[in-house]
LOSEVO-674233 format. One record per residue (C-alpha): residue in one letter; x, y, z; residue number from 1. Coordinates in nm, 3 decimals, decimal comma, padded with zeros to 5 digits. Example, Ala and Ser with C-alpha at 12.3 -4.5 7.8 and 13.67 -1.06 7.14 Angstrom:
<atom "A"; <01,230; -00,450; 00,780>; 1>
<atom "S"; <01,367; -00,106; 00,714>; 2>
This chain:
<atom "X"; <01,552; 00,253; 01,148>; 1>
<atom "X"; <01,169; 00,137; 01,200>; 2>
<atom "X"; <00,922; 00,450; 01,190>; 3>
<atom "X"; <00,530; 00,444; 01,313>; 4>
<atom "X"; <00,291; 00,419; 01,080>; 5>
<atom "X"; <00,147; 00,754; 01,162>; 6>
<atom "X"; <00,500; 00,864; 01,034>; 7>
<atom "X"; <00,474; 00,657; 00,774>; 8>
<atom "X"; <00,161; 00,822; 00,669>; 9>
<atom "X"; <00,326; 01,113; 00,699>; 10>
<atom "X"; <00,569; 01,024; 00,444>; 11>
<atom "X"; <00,375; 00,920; 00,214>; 12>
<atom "X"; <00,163; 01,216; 00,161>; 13>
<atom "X"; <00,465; 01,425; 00,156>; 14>
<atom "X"; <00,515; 01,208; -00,208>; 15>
<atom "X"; <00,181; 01,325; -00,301>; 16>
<atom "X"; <00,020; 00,955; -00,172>; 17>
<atom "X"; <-00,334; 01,000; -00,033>; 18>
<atom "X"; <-00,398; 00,834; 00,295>; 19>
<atom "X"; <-00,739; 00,813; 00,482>; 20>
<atom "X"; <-00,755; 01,133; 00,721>; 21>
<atom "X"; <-00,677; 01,092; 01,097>; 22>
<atom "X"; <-00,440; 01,195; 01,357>; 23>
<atom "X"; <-00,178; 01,059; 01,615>; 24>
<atom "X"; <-00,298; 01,123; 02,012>; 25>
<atom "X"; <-00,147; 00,980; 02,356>; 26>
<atom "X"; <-00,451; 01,024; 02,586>; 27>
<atom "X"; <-00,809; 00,886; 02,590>; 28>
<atom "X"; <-00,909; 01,282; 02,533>; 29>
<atom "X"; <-00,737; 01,335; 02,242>; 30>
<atom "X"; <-00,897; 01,007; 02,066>; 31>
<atom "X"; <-01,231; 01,132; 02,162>; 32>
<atom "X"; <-01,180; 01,478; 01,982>; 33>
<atom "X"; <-01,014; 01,348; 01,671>; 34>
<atom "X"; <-01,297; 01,050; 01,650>; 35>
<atom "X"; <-01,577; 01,347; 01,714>; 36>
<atom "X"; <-01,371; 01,566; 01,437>; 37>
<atom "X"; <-01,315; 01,269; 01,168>; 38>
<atom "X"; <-01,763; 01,151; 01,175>; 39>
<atom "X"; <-01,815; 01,568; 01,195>; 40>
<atom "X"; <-01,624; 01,577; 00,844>; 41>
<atom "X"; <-01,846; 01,231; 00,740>; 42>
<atom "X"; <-01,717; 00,935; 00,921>; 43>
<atom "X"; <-01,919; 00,669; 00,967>; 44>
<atom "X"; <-01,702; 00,423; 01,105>; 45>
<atom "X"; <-01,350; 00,495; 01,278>; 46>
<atom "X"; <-01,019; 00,276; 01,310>; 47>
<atom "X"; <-00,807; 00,304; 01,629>; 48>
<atom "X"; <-00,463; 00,159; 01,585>; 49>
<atom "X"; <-00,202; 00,091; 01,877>; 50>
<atom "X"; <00,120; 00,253; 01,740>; 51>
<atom "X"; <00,435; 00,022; 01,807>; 52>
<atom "X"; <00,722; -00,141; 01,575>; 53>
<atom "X"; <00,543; -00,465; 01,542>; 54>
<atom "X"; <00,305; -00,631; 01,298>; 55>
<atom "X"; <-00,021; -00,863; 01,378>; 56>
<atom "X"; <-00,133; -00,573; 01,650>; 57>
<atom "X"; <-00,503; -00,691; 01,543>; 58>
<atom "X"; <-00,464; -01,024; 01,700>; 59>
<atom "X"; <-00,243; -00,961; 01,994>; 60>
<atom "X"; <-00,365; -00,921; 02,305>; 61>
<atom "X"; <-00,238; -00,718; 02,612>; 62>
<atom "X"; <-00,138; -00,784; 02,956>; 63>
<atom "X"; <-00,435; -00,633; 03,107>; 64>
<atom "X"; <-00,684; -00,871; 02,911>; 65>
<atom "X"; <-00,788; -00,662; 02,654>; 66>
<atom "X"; <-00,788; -00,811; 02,304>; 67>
<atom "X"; <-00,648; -00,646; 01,989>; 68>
<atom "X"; <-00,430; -00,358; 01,945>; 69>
<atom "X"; <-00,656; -00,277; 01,631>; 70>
<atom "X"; <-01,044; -00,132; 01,702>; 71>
<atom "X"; <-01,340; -00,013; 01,501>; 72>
<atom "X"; <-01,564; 00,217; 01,638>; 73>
<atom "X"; <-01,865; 00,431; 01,526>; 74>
<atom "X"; <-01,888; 00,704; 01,852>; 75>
<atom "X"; <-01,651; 00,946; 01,990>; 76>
<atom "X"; <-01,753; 00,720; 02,318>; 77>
<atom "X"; <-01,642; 00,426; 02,185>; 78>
<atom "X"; <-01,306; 00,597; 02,064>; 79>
<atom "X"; <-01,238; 00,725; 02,454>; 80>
<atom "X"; <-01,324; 00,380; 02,594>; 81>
<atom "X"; <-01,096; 00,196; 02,346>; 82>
<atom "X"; <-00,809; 00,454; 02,389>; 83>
<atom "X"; <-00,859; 00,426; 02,799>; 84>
<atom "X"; <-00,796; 00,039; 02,736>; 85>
<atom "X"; <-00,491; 00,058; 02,535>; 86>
<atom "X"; <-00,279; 00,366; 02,609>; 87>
<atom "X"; <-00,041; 00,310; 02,914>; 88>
<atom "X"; <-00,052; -00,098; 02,835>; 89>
<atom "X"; <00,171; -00,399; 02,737>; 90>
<atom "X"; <00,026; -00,508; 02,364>; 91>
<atom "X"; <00,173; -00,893; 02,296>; 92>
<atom "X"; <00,188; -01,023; 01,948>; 93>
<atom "X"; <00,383; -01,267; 01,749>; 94>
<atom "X"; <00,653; -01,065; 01,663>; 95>
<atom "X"; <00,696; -00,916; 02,023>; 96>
<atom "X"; <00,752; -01,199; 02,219>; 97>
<atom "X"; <00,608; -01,286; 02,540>; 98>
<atom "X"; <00,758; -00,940; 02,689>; 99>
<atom "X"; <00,510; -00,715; 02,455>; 100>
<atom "X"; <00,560; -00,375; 02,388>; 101>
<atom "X"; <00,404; -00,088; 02,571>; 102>
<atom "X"; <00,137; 00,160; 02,397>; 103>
<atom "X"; <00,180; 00,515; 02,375>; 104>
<atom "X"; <00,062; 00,619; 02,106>; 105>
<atom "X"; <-00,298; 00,559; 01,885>; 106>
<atom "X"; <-00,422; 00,634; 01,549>; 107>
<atom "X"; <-00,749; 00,758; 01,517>; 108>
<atom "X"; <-00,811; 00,711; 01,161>; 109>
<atom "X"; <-01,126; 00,662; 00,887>; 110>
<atom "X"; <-01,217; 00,359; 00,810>; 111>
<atom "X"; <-01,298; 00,300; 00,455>; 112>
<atom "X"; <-01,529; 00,084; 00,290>; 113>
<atom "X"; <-01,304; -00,151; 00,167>; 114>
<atom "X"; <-01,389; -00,330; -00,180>; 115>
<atom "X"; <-01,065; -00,558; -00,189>; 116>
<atom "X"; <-00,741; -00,528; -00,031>; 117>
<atom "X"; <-00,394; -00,563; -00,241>; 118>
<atom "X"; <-00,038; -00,569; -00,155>; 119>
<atom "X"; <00,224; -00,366; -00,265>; 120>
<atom "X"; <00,611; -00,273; -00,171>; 121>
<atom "X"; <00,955; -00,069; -00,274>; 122>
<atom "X"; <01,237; -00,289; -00,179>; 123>
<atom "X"; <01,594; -00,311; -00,244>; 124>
<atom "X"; <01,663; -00,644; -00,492>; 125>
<atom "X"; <02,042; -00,669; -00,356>; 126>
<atom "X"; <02,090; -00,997; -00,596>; 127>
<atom "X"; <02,097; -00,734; -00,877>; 128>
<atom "X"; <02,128; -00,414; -00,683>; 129>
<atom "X"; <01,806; -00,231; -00,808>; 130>
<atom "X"; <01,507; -00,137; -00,663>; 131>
<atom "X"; <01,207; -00,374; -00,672>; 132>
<atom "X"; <00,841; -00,315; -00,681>; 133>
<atom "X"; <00,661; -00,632; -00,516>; 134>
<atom "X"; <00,274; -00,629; -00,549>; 135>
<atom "X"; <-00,002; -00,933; -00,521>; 136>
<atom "X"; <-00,386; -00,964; -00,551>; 137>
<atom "X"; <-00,346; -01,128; -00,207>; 138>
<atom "X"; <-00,376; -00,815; 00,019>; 139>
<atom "X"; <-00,356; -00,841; 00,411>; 140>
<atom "X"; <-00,160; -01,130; 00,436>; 141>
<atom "X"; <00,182; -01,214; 00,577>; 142>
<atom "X"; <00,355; -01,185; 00,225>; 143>
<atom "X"; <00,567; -01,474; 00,280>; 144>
<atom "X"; <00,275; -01,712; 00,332>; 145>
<atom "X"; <00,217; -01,591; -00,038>; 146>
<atom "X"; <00,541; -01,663; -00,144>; 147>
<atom "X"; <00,531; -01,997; 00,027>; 148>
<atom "X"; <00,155; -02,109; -00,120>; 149>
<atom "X"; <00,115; -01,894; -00,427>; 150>
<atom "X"; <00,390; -01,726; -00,555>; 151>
<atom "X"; <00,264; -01,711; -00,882>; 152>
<atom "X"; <00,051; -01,410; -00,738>; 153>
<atom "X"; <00,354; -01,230; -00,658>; 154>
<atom "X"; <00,455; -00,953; -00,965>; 155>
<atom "X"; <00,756; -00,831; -00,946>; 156>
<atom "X"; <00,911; -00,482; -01,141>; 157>
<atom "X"; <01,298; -00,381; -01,098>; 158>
<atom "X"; <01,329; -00,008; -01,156>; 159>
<atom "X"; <01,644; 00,121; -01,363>; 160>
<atom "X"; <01,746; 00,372; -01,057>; 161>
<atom "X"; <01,902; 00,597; -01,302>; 162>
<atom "X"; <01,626; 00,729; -01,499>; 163>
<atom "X"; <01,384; 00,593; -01,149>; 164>
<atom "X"; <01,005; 00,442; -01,202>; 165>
<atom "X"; <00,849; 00,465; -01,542>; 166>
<atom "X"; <00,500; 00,495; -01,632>; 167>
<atom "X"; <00,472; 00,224; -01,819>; 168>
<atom "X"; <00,627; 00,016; -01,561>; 169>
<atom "X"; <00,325; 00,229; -01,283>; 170>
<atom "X"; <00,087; 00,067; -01,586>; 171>
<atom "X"; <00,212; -00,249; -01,639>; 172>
<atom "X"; <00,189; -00,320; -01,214>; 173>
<atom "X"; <-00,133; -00,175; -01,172>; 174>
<atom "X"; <-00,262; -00,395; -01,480>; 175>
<atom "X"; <-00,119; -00,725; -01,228>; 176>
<atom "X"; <-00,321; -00,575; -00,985>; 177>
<atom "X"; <-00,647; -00,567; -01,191>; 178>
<atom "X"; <-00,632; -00,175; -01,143>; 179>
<atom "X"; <-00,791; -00,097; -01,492>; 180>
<atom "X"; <-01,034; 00,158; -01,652>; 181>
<atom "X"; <-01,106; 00,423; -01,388>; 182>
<atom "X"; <-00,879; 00,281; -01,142>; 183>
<atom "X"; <-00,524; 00,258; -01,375>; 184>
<atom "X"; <-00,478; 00,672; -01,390>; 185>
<atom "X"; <-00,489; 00,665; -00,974>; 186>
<atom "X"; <-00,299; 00,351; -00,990>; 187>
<atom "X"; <-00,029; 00,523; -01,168>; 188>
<atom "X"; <00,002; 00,775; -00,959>; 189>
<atom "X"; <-00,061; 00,630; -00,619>; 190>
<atom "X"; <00,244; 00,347; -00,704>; 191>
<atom "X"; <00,497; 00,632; -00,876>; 192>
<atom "X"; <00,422; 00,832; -00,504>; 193>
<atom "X"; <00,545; 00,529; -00,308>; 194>
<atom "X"; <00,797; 00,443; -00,514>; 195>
<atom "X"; <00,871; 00,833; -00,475>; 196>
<atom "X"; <00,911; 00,819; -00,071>; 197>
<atom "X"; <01,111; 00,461; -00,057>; 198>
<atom "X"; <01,351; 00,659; -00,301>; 199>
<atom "X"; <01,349; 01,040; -00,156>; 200>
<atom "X"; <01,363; 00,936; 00,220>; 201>
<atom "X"; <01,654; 00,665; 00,186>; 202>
<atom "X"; <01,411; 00,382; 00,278>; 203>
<atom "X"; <01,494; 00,028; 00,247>; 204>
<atom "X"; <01,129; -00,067; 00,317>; 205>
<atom "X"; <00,830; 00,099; 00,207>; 206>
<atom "X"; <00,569; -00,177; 00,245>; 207>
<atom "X"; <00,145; -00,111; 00,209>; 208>
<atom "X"; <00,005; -00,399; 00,346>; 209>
<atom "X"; <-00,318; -00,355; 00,253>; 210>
<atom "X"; <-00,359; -00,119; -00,028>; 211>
<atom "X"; <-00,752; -00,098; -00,063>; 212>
<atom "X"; <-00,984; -00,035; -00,309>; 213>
<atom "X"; <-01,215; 00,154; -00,100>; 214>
<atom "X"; <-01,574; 00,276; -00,237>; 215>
<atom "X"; <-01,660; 00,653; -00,159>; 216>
<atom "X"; <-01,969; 00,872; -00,024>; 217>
<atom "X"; <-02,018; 00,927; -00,449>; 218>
<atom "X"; <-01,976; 00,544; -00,473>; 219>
<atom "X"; <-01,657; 00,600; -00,695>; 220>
<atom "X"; <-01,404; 00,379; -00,626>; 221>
<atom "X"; <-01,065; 00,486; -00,517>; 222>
<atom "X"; <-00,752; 00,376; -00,383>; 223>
<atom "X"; <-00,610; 00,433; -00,013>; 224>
<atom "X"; <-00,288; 00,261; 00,158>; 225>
<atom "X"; <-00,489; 00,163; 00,518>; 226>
<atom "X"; <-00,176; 00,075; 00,670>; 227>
<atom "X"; <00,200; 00,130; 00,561>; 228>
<atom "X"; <00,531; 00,032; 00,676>; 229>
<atom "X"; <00,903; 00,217; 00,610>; 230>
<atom "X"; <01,211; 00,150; 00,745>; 231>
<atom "X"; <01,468; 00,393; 00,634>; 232>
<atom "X"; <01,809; 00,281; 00,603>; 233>
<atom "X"; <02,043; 00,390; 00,885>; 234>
<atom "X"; <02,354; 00,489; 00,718>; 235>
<atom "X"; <02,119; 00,751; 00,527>; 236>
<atom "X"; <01,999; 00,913; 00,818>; 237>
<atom "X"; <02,249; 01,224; 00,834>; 238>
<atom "X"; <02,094; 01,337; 00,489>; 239>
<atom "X"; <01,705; 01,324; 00,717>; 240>
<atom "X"; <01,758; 01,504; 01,033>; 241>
<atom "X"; <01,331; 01,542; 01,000>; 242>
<atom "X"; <01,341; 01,128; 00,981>; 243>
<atom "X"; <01,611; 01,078; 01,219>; 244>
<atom "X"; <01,338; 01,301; 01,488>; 245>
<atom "X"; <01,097; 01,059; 01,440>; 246>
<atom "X"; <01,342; 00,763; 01,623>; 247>
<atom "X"; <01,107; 00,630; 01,907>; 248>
<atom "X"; <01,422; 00,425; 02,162>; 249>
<atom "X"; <01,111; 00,331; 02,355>; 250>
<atom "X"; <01,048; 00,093; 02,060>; 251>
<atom "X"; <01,430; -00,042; 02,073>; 252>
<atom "X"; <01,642; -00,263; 02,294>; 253>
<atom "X"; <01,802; -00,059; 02,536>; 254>
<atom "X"; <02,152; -00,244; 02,436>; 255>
<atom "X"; <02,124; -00,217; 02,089>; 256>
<atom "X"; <02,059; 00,174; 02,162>; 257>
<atom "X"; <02,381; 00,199; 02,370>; 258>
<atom "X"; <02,568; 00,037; 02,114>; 259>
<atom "X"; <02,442; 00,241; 01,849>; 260>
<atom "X"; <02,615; 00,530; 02,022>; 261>
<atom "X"; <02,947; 00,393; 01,983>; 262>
<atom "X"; <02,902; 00,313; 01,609>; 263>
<atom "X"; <02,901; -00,068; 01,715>; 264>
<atom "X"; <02,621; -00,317; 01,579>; 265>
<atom "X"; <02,474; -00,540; 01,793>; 266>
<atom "X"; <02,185; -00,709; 01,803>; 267>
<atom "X"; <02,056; -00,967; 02,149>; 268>
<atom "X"; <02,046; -01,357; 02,074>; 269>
<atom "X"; <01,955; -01,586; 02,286>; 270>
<atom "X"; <02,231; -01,797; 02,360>; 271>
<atom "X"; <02,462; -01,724; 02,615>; 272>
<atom "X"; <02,796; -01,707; 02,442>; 273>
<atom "X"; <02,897; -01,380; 02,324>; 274>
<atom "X"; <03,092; -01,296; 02,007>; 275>
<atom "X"; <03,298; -00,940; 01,934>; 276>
<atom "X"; <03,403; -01,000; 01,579>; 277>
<atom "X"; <03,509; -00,712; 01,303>; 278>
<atom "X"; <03,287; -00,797; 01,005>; 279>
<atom "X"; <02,930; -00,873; 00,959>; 280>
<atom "X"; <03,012; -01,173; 00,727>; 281>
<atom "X"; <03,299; -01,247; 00,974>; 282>
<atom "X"; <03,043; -01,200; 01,275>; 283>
<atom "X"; <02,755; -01,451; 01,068>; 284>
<atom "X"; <03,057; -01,686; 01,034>; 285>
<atom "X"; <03,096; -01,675; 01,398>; 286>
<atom "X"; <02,716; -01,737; 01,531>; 287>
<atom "X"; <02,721; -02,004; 01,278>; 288>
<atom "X"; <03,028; -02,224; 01,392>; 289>
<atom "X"; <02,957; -02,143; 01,780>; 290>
<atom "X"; <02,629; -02,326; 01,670>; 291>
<atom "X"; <02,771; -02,602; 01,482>; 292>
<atom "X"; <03,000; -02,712; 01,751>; 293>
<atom "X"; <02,672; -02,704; 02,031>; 294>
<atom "X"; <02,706; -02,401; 02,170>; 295>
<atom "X"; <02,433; -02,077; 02,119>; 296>
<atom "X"; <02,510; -01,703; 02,043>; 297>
<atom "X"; <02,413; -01,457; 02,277>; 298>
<atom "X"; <02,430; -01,186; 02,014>; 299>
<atom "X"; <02,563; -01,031; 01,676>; 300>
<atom "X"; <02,839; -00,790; 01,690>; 301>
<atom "X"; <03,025; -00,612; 01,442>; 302>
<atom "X"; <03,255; -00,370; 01,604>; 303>
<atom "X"; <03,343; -00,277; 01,231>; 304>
<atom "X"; <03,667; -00,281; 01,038>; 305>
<atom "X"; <03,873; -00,003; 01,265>; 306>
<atom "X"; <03,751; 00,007; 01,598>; 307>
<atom "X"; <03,896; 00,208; 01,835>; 308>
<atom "X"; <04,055; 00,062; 02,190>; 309>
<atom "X"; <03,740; 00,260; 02,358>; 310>
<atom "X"; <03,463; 00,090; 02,180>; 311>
<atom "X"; <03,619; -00,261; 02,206>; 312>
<atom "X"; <03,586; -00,178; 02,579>; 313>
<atom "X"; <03,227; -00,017; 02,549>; 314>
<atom "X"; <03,177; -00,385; 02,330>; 315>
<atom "X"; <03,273; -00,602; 02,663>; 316>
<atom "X"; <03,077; -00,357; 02,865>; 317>
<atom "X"; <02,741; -00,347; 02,668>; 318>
<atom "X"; <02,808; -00,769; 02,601>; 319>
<atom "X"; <02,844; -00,802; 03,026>; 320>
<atom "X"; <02,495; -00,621; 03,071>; 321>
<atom "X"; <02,356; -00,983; 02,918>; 322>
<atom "X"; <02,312; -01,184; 03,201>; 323>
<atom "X"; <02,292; -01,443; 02,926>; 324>
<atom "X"; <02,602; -01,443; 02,857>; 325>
<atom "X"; <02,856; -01,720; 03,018>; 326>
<atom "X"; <03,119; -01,722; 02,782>; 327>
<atom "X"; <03,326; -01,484; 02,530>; 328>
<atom "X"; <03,452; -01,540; 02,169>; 329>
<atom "X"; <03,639; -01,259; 02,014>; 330>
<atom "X"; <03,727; -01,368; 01,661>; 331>
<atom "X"; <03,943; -01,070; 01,497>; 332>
<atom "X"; <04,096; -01,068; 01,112>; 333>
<atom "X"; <04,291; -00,761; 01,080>; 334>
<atom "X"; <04,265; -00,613; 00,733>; 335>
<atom "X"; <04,240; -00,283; 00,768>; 336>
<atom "X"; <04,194; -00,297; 01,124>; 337>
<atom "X"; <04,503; -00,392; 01,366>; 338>
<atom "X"; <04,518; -00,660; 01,578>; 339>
<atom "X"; <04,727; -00,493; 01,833>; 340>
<atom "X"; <04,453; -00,224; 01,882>; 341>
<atom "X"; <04,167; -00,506; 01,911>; 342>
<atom "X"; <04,451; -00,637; 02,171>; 343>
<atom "X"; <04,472; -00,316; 02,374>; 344>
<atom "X"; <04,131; -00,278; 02,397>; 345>
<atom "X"; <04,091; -00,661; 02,531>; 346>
<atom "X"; <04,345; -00,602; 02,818>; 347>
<atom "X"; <04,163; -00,254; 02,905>; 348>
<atom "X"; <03,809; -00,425; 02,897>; 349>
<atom "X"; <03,881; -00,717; 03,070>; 350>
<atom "X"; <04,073; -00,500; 03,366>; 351>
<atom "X"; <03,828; -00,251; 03,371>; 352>
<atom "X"; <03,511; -00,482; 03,392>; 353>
<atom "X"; <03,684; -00,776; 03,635>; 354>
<atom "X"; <03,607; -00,991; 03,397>; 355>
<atom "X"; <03,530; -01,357; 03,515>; 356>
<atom "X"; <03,381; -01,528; 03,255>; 357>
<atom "X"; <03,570; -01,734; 03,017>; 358>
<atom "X"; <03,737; -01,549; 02,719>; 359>
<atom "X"; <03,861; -01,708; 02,406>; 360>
<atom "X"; <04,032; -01,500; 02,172>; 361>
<atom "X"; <04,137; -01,541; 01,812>; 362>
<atom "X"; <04,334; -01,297; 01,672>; 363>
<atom "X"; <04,462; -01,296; 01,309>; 364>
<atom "X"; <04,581; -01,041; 01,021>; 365>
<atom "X"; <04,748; -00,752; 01,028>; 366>
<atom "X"; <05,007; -00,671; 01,306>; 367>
<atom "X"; <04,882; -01,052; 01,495>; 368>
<atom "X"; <05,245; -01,076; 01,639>; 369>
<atom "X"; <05,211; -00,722; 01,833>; 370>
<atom "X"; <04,845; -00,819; 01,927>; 371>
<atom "X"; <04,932; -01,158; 02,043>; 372>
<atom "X"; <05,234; -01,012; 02,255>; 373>
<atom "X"; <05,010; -00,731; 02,447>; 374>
<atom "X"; <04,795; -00,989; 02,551>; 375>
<atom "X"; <05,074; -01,235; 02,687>; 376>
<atom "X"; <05,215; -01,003; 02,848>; 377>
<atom "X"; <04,934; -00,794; 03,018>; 378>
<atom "X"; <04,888; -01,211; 03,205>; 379>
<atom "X"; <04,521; -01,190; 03,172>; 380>
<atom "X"; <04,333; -01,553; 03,225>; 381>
<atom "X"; <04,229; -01,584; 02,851>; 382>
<atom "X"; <04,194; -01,875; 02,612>; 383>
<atom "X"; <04,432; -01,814; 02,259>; 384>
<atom "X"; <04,306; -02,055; 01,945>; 385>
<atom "X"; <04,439; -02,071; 01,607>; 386>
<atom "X"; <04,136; -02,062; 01,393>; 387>
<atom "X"; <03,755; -01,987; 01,409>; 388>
<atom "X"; <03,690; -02,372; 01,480>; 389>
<atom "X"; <03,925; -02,403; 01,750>; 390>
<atom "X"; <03,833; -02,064; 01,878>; 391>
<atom "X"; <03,464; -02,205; 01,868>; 392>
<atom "X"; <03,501; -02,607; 02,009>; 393>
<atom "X"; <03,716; -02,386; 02,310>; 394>
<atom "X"; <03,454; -02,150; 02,384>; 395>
<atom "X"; <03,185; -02,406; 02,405>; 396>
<atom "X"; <03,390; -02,641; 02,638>; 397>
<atom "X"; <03,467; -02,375; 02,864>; 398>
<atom "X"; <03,114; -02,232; 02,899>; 399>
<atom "X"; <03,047; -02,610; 02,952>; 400>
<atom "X"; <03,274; -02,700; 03,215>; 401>
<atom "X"; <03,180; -02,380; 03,394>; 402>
<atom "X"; <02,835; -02,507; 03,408>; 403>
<atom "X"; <02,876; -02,780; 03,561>; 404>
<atom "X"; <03,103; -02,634; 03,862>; 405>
């Protein structure tokens, strides 16, 4: 689950990370009385930052006309107008898509005076199932255009997660950073804190993208996270009722939410041939062979390894709100989960919906004799293969051939 980063912030301090002071508002009103608060306290220069579950906000531009989803400002004035502008408004970027996403929410925040700007992130290393502490000299950049042109700037630290982050590894990162003399005590601290909330809220993402050197009113330098990223994994959530709060389905595909309340992953493609498969590596499988033999997947979805009749049928319902979709593969291998079941819920589905479309179905495992006979005999107008590539070539033939009538 993707957070804001005003909850973000909020995380992070709760780990004893210092952020730069502001505050979260929904109305041009609200900006203008944080801004006036934040230059009362010694502000002299303000950030105002459109709060959605997308990255590049700086550069996009929204539907109105109005450029960049990320403002400075030095008045209270200038806070109100800027607000006005983006609150209530479509904000596109690169990783929106053409559709944007619409602003609700702003940051009013300080903004410091920044020195040099670092990178730094807690991450889960699943080749060797630790945690790992990424961090570069290249600050506010896409970290995979480091990777691609300079890797060699990319330090990496796997933490031993039974005894957690130790100060000499805090030390030995803030060192690759160039964090020495009167920065290396903060640096310690400031990198065992954010270590502290990727491990204590369940995160699989804690990403601060740029960490800053910042110089003070004292001209001391310090160090401040000026924007931060979690994402906390999902099947964690019942421990954080306070994280699971902070869910904004505004920010979410309105299928993926339905899904998500029958315990069924899915995720929209943009093909138009729909899979229901039991298995993410079975459902990867899947895309990939639709795609092999010309077709396109209209989506991922994992009904998982025992579905129930019912959310087989709320899988063909929430796979039928796609207008995409033209065609239906459901690829089944019964392990723990029984084919008749998966079989059941197919004829139940398909009556219940008036299903039209084509529908091949491959069923194999556990109790495939049973499943195979419920669906002969319930006479539905389905396609049977033998194996994921015939399951596939059929699908794509038949969502073919129907294009063409």
């Amino acid at each position: 689950m993707n957070i804001h980063e005003f909850q973000a912030r909020q995380l992070l301090a709760q780990s004893g990370v210092a952020v730069p002071p502001g505050d979260v508002c929904d109305t041009p009103e609200r900006a203008k009385a944080i801004a006036e608060k934040l230059l009362a306290d010694g502000a002299k220069l303000l950030v105002i930052k459109s709060q959605i579950h997308s990255g590049g906000r700086g550069k996009g531009v929204f539907k109105n006309g109005y450029k960049g989803g990320v403002k400075l400002c030095k008045t209270a004035d200038e806070a109100f107008e800027i607000a006005r502008a983006m609150l209530g408004n479509v904000l596109v970027t690169k990783q929106t898509g053409a559709e944007g996403r619409l602003v609700s929410k702003l940051l009013v925040a300080l903004a410091p005076q920044i020195e040099k700007e670092l990178y730094l992130a807690v991450l889960l290393d699943r080749s060797v199932s630790r945690p790992v502490i990424m961090a570069s000299t290249e600050g506010g950049m896409d970290i995979e255009e480091v990777a691609a042109k300079t890797p060699e700037k990319i330090v990496r630290e796997h933490v031993d997660p039974a005894v957690g982050l130790m100060p000499f590894q805090a030390r030995k990162l803030a060192s690759a950073l160039g964090l020495g003399g009167e920065l290396m005590n903060p640096a310690v601290k400031l990198i065992s804190g954010i270590y502290r909330a990727w491990w204590e809220n369940d995160a699989s993402l804690v990403e601060i993208n740029p960490l800053c050197i910042v110089r003070g009113e004292d001209d001391k330098r310090a160090l401040l996270p000026v924007d931060a990223k979690i994402s906390v994994d999902d099947n964690a959530l019942y421990r954080h009722p306070e994280i699971q709060a902070m869910r904004d389905l505004a920010e979410e595909a309105p299928l993926e939410i339905e899904a998500s309340k029958h315990s069924l992953n899915y995720i929209k493609l943009d093909g138009n041939i729909a899979c229901l498969v039991n298995g993410a590596g079975l459902a990867m499988a899947t895309m990939d062979i639709i795609q092999h033999y010309g077709g396109m997947p209209a989506n991922f979805l994992d009904v998982g390894g025992g579905a129930s009749k019912e959310q087989v049928t709320a899988a063909f319902r929430i796979i039928l709100q796609d207008p995409n979709v033209k065609g239906i593969l459901v690829n089944i291998f019964g392990g723990i989960m029984d084919c008749d079941v998966i079989a059941t819920g197919i004829v139940a589905a398909v009556k219940e919906t008036g299903l039209k479309l084509p529908l091949v179905v491959r069923l194999e495992g556990n109790n495939v004799q049973a499943g195979k006979q419920t669906l002969s005999a319930a006479g539905l107008s389905l396609i049977p293969a033998d194996s994921m590539a015939d399951a596939a070539q059929k699908v794509v033939r038949a969502v073919s051939e129907q294009a063409k009538r």
